[in-house]
C-alpha positions in Angstrom: -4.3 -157.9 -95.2 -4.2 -156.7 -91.4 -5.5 -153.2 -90.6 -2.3 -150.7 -90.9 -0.2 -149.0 -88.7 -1.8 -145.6 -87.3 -0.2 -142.6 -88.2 -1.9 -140.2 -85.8 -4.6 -139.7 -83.1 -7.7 -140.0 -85.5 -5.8 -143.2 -87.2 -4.9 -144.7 -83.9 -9.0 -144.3 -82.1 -10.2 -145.7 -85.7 -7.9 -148.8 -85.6 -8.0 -149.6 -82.3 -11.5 -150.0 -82.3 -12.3 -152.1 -86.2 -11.1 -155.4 -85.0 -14.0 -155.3 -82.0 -16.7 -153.1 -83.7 -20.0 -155.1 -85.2 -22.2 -154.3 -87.6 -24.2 -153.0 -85.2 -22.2 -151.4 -82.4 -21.6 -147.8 -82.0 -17.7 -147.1 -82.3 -16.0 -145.2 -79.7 -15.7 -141.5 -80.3 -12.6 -141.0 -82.6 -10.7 -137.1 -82.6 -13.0 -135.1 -84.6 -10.1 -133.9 -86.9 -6.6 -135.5 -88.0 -3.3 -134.8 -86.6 -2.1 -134.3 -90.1 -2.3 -135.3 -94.0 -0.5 -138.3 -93.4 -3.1 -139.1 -90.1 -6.1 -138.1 -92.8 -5.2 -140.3 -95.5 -4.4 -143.2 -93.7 -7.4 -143.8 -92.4 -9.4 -142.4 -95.3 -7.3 -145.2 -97.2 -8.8 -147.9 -94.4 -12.3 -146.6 -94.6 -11.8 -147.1 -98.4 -10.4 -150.4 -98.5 -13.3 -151.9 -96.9 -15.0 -151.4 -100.1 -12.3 -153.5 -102.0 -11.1 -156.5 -100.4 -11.0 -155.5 -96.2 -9.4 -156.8 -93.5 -8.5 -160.0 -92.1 -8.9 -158.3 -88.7 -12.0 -156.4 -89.0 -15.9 -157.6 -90.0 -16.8 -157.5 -93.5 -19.9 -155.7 -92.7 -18.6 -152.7 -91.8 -18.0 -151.6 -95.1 -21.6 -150.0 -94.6 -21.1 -148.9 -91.2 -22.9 -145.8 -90.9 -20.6 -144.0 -88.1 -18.1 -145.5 -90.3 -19.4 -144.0 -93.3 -20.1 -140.6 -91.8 -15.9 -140.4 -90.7 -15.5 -141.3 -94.1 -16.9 -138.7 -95.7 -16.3 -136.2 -93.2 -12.7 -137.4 -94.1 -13.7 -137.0 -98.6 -14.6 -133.3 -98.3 -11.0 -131.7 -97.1 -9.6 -133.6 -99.7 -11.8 -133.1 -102.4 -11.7 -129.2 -101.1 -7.8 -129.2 -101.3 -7.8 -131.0 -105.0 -9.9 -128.7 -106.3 -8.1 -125.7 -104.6 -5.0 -127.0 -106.1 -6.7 -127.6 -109.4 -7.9 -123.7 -109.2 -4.2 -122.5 -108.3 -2.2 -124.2 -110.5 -4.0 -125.5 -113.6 -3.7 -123.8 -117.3 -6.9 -123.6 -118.8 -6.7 -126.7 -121.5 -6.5 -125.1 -125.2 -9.2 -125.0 -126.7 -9.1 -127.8 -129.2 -11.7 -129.0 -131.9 -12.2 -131.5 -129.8 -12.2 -132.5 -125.9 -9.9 -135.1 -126.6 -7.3 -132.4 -128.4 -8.3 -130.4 -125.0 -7.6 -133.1 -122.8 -4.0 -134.2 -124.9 -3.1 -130.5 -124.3 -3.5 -130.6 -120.9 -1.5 -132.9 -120.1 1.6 -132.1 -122.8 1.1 -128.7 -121.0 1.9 -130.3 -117.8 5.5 -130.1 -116.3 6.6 -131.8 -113.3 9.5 -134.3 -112.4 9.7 -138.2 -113.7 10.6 -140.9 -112.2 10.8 -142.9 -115.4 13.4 -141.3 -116.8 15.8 -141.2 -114.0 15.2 -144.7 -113.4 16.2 -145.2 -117.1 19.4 -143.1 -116.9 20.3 -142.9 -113.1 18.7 -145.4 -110.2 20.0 -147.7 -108.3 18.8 -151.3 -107.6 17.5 -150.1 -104.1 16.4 -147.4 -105.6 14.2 -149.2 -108.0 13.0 -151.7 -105.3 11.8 -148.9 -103.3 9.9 -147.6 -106.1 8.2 -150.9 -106.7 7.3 -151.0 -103.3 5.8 -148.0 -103.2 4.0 -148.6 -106.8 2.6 -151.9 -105.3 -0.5 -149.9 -103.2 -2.2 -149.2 -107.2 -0.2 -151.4 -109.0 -1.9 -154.9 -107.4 -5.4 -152.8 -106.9 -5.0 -151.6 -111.1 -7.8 -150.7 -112.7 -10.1 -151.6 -109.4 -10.9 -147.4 -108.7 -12.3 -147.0 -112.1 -14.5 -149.9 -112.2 -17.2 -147.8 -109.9 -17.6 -145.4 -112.7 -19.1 -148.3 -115.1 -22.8 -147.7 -113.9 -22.6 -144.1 -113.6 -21.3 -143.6 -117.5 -23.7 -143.2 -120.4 -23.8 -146.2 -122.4 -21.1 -145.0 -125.0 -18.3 -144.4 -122.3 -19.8 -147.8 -120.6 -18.7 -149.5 -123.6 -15.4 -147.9 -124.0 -14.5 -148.3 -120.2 -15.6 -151.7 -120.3 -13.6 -152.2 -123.4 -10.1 -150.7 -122.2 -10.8 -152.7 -118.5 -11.0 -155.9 -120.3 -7.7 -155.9 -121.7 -6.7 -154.6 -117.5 -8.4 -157.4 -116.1 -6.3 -160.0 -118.6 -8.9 -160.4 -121.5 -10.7 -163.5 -120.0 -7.3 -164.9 -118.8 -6.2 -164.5 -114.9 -2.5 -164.8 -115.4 -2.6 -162.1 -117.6 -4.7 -159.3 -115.3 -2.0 -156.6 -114.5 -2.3 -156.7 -111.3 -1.2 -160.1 -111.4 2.0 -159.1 -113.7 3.0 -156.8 -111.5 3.1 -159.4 -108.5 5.0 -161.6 -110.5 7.5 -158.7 -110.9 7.8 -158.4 -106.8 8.2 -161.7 -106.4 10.8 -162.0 -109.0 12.6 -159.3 -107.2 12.3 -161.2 -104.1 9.5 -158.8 -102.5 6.6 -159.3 -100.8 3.6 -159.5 -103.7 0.7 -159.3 -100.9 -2.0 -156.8 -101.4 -1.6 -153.9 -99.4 2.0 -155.4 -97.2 3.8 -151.9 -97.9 0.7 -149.9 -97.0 2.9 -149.1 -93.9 5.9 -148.2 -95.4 4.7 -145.8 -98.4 4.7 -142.0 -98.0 1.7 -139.4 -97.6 1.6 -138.9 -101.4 1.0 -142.5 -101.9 -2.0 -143.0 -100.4 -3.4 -139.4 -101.4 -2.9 -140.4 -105.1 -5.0 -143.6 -104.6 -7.4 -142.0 -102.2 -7.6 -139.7 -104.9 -8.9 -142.6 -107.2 -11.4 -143.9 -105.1 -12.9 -140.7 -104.1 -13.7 -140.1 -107.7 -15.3 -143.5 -108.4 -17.3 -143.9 -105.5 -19.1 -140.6 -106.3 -21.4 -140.5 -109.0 -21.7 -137.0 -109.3 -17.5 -137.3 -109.8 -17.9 -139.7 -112.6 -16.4 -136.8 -114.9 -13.3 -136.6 -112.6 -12.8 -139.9 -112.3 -12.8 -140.6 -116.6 -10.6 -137.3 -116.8 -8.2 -138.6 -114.4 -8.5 -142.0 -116.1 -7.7 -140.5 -119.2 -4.5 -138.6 -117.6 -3.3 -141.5 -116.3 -3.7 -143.4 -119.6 -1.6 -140.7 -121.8 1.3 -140.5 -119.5 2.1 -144.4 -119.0 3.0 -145.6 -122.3 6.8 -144.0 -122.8 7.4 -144.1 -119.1 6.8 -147.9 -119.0 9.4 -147.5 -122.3 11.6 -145.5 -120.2 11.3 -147.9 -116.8 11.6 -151.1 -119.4 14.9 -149.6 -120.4 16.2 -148.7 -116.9 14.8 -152.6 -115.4 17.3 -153.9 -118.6 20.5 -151.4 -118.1 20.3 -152.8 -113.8 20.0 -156.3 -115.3 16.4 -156.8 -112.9 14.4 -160.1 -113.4 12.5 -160.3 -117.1 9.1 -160.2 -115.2 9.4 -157.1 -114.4 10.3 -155.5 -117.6 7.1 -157.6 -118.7 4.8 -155.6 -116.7 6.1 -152.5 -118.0 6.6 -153.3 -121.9 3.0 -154.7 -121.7 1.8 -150.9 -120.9 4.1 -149.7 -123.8 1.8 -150.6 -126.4 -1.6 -151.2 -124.4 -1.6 -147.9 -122.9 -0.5 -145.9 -126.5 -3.9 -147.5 -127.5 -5.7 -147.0 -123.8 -4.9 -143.3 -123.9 -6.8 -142.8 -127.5 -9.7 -145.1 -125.6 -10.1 -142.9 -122.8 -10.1 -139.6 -124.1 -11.9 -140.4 -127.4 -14.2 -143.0 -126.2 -15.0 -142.7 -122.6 -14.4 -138.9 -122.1 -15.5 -137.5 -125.1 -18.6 -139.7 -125.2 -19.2 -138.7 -121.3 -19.6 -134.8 -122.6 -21.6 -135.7 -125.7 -24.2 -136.7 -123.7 -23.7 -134.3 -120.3 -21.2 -131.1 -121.6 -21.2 -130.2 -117.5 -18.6 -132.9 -117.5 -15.9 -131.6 -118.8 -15.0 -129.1 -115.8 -14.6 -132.2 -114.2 -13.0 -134.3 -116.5 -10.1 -131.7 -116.5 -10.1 -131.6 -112.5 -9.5 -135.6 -113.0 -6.9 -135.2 -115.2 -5.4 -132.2 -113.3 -5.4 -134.1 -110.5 -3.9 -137.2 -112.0 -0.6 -135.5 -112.9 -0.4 -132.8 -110.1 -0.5 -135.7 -107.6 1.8 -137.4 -109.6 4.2 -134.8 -109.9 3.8 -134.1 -106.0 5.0 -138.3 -105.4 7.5 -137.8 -107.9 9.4 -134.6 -106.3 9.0 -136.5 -102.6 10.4 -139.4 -103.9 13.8 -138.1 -105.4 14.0 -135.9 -102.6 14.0 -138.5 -100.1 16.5 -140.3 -102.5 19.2 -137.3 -102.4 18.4 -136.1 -106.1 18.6 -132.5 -106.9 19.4 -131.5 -103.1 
């Protein structure tokens, strides 16, 4: 993957100067604040990625930059300051269930926003759908990738239960059968490009703040909460949407791999969901109860986001205009 297109003055400084910088070399000074969201996240998503796999254009080594590490996270704290302001606004207090799990379930059937799923089971069109997959290809070929830096900041109980639900992620053992891998099948089935990271440049705001999102709670140990809570979010709201996008992939008569993507969530996530609340979340506050403020910022944040990609989405396709 090449470094992305800039989408502002801060973007455009950072960029320009990755494919020349060393390990060593200072970086030329950058605009101390972004034009924008969509300037912010862009290249907080950059700074991020050379964590994961980097860029063909730009030195491995700077993934532990310092200067690069100091935009970073002056780049983390506005948008860990705006999650949590939204989180304060917006969120009901969970019911107060026998048990976090209960808490957590409530939470997120208490949560209303629009879904993609079902119109694409009753109402998109094939472009439509393709443009959805595009968009769905910046997680959906990274998968389980975010959560994986919580594994060493968990208590041995939610260790075991995140290592449990990742391994069935990552394919059980078996490399054709890692999600991410389904999913590129399902682009390249439908004729797109199944590169990581080739729409980066094409994918709205709201994409890339949902997976900044994700990284900024798993590179944090002191988010470890938020990161199982949005984990756990995420988990209870995939298995009848993959149904629901299974059912709208068979009414446009798409390719079978990509229904196979989907009805592989239908069942692993109705079991995921029980994993993540019951065994990583619930374990997490058995051992530290300061968690759980945090585990229901996670999940919070996990649907709000969401819901926030959802409504931009049908707006730019025409729907309820």
């Amino acid at each position: 993957m090449l470094i992305p297109k800039a989408r502002g003055s801060l973007s455009a400084a950072l960029f320009a100067a990755l494919p020349s910088l060393g390990p060593d070399d200072a970086p030329p000074p950058c605009p101390t604040t972004a034009d924008d969201n969509a300037d912010e996240q862009i290249a907080l998503w950059a700074l991020y990625e050379l964590h994961y796999r980097g860029f063909e254009d730009a030195d491995a080594e700077l993934e532990w930059h310092p200067d690069l590490l100091r935009l970073r996270r002056s780049l983390e704290i506005p948008l860990e300051q705006r999650l949590r302001a939204r989180y304060a606004a917006e969120a009901v207090a969970p019911d107060a269930g026998p048990t976090l799990a209960a808490s957590v379930f409530a939470l997120v059937e208490g949560h209303r926003g629009p879904s993609l799923a079902s119109y694409v089971q009753r109402n998109a069109d094939l472009e439509q759908v393709l443009d959805l997959l595009r968009m769905r290809s910046i997680y959906h070929l990274k998968e389980t990738d975010p959560s994986s830096w919580a594994v060493p900041r968990l208590p041995r109980a939610s260790q075991a239960a995140l290592v449990e639900l990742m391994y069935d992620e990552y394919g059980c053992g078996r490399a054709r059968e890692v999600h991410s891998d389904l999913f590129a099948r399902a682009l390249a089935a439908c004729g797109l490009d199944d590169r990581y990271g080739a729409y980066v440049d094409e994918v709205p705001t709201e994409v890339l703040e949902q997976n900044n999102a994700m990284t900024l709670f798993g590179l944090h140990g002191r988010l470890r909460g938020a990161a199982v809570g949005h984990l756990a979010a995420f988990e209870a709201t995939s298995s009848l949407p993959s149904r629901r996008m299974a059912q709208g992939l068979a009414r446009l008569g798409m390719p079978t791999e990509v229904a196979a993507y989907y009805l592989e969530h239908v069942e692993a996530d109705a079991v995921h969901e029980q994993l993540a609340t019951r065994g990583i979340c619930a374990a997490l506050v058995e051992d530290d109860p300061t968690s759980a403020g945090d585990i229901f910022f996670g999940a919070f944040t996990c649907l709000d986001l969401e819901s926030r990609f959802a409504a931009a989405v049908l707006a730019d396709w025409g729907v309820g205009s």
